[in-house]
C-alpha positions, 0 to 999 in steps of 0.5 A: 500500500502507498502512501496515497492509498493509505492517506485515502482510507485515513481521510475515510476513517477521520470522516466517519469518526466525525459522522459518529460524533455529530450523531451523537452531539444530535442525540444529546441535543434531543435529550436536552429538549431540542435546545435551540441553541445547541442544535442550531449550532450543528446545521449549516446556516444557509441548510434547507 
């Protein structure tokens, strides 16, 4: 495996540990009673 390759799946891997970690900083926002504040500090401002 080559340098390219192995940067390729460490990029894949950092980007599904984001994804877990934006999941559950949701859920967490969902058992603070939908807190407005919190949760729209997840979504992008121009979010349809």
């Amino acid at each position: 495996m080559d340098n390219v390759e192995l940067a390729k799946q460490i990029t894949v891997l950092q980007d599904i540990e984001a994804i877990k970690k934006l999941k559950a900083e949701y859920c967490d926002i969902c058992d603070d009673d939908h807190n407005q504040d919190r949760i729209v500090t997840i979504f992008v401002r121009d979010g349809i």
